[in-house]
N, C-alpha and C positions, 0 to 999 in steps of 0.2 A: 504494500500500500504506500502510495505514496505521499506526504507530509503534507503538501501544498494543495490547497483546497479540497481537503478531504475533511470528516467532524472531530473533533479531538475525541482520546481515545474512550473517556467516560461517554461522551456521547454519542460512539458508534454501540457503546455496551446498552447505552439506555436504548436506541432505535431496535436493537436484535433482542431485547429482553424475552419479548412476549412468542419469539419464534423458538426458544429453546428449549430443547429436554430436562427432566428436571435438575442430571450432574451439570449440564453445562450451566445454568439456572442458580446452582450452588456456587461453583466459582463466579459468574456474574455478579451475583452480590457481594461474597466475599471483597471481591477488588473493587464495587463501587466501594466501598468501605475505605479500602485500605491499594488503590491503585498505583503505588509507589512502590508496593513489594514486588511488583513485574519487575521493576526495574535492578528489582536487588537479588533476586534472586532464579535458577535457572529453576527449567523448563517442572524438573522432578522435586526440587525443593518447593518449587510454588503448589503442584499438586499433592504434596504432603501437608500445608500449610493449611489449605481448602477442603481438604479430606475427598479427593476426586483421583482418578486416575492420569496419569500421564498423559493415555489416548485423548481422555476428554479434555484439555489442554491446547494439545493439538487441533481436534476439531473446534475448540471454542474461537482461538486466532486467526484459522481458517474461514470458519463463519462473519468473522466480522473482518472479514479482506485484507488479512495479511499475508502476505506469502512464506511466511515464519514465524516462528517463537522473535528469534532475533528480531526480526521487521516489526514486530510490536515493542518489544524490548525498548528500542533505538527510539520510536514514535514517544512510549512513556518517558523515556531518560529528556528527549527535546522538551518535553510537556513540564517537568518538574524544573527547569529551567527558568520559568516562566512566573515562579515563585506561587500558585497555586497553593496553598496552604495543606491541600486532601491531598496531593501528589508527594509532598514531603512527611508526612507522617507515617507512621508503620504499627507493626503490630508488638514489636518489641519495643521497652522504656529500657531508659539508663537508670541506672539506680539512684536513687533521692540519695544516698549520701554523697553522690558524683554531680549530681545536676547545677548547684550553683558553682563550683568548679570548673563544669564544661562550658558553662557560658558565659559566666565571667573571662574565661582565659580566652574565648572564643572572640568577644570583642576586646581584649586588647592586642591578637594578632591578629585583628580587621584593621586597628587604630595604626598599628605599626605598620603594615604592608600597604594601605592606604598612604601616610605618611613618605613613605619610600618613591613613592612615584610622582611627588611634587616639589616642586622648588621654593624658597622664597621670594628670588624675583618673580616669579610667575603669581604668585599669590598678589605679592604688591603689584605686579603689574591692573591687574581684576580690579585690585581695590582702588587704584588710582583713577580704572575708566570708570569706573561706578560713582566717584567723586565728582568726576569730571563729565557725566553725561546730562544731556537735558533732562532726560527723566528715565528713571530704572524703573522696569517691570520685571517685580518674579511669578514664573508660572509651576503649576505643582496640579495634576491630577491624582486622585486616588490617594493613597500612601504618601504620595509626591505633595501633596497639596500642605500637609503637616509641616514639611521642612520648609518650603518656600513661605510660609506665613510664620513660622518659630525664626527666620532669618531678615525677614521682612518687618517685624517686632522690634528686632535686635537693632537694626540699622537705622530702623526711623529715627531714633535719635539723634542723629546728625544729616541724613539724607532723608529730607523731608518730599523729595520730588519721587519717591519709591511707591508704589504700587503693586498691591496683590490683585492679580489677575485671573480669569475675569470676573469683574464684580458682576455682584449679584443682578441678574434681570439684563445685561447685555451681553450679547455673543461674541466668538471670538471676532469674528469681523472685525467688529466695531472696533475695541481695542486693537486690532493687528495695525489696520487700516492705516493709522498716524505713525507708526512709526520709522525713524528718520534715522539716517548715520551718525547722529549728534545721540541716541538714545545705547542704551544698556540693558542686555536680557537675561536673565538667568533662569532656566529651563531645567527644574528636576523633572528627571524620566527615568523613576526605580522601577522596579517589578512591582506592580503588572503594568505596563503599558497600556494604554488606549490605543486601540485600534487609528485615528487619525495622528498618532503620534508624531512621525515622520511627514506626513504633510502642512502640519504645523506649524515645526519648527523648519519648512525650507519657504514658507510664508515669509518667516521671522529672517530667515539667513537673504530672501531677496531685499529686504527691505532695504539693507543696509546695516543693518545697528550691531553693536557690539553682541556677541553671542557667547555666555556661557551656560555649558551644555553638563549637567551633575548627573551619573547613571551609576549602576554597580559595574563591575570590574569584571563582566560576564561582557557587555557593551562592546563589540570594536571600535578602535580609534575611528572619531566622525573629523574627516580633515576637512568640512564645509563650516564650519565651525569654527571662533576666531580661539575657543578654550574650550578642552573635554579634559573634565576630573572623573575618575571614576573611582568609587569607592568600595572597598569589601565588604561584606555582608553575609559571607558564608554564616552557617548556626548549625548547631545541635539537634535543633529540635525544626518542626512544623513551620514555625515563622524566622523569616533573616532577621537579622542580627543589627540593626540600623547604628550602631555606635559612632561608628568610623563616617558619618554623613552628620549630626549630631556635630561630631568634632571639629570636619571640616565646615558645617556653620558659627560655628562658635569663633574658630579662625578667620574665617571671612568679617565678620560683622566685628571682631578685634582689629585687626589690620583697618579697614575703614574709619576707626573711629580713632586709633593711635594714626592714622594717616591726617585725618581732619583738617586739623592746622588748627587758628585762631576762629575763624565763623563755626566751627561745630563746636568747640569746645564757649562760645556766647548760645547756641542756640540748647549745650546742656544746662550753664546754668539759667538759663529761662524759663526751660523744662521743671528744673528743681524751684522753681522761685514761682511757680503758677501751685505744682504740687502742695507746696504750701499755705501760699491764699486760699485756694481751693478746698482744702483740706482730702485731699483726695486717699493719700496712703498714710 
């Protein structure tokens, strides 16, 4: 079978449900459950796992148009890529007196290997156009939306011309539309993607404007793009590991405001001097 334009693999399971014998029927649901173990394990370990025969294994991959065990195999391994939360889980746990162990050490080799692959001019470089542009937009769907508004927080306190995008009740049009080679974008695109993802952001790269591009480290280099960070995210467990994106906001929105100069550092204490008439915190 092949990947491209075909249903992903839980949803060829769900269309053949109603056509199968009852073994094949058992394994069926078995891996809606738990459709990650394909990937972990072969043909005769997974039909020990399901309590089914070998043969019905064979016939179940078959049924649902693969040309092999492997050929599904390969389709579920792309799929768990995709960060899927059902696709990474299984049917074995780590042991609770291992668990905060594995994922605490997990994000600080995401922090470190993340780290590894950036520079300091290249940071100041971002944080200078961001300084320097008419007006910053960050964009963030899904998952994505989280970072680019916890960054977009950070930084308003000195760049006030910043925007989380797009606001409520307008499309992207509208927002795309305006902008100009004088502006700055920053575009998280973690797992999962949206489907329009890629046409978006080449909306965003006609325009002109400063383009930076935040993915995980799964991402190939996008060289239409004036900056691509990519961050690790591997985990232990069902969901990645977001540390090392977290870090590098925390970095970005540091660097821009120790960049500042004199106008941001009048516009914090303003900020602090309303706080207090105001009586707000």
């Amino acid at each position: 079978m092949s990947e491209i334009g075909k249903p992903s693999f839980l949803g060829a399971v769900r269309e053949s449900l109603s056509r199968m014998p009852p073994t094949e029927r058992r394994l069926a649901e078995f891996l809606l459950n738990f459709p990650g173990e394909l990937a972990s394990y072969n043909a005769s370990e997974l039909a020990k796992l399901a309590n089914v025969s070998n043969a019905t294994v064979s016939r179940f991959v078959q049924r649902l148009g693969y040309a092999s065990y492997e050929d599904a195999r390969r389709h579920v391994r792309t799929e768990q890529n995709t960060g899927a939360a059902i696709y990474l889980s299984g049917t074995k746990e780590d042991a609770a007196s291992d668990l905060i162990d594995l994922h605490f050490a997990q994000g600080a080799r995401n922090l470190t290997e993340t780290g590894k692959t950036m520079s300091p001019a290249e940071i100041d470089e971002i944080a200078d156009s961001i300084l320097s542009a008419r007006r910053v937009a960050l964009f963030g769907f899904r998952s994505s939306q989280a970072f680019a508004s916890y960054l977009h927080w950070q930084m308003l306190q000195v760049v006030d011309s910043s925007r989380l995008l797009p606001q409520p009740g307008q499309t992207l049009a509208e927002e795309i539309a305006s902008f100009t080679e004088e502006d700055c974008v920053l575009f998280f695109a973690l797992p999962r993607r949206i489907r329009d993802n890629d046409q978006i952001l080449e909306h965003i790269r006609k325009s002109g404007a400063k383009l930076l591009y935040i993915t995980d480290d799964k991402m190939p280099p996008h060289a239409g793009v004036t900056w691509h960070l990519r961050c690790r995210i591997a985990a232990p467990g069902p969901l990645f590991n977001h540390v090392s994106v977290i870090g590098l906001c925390h970095l970005l929105a540091t660097r821009v405001i120790e960049r500042a100069g004199t106008p941001a550092r009048k516009r914090l204490s303003c900020i602090e001097a309303l706080h207090d008439s105001l009586n707000e915190l």
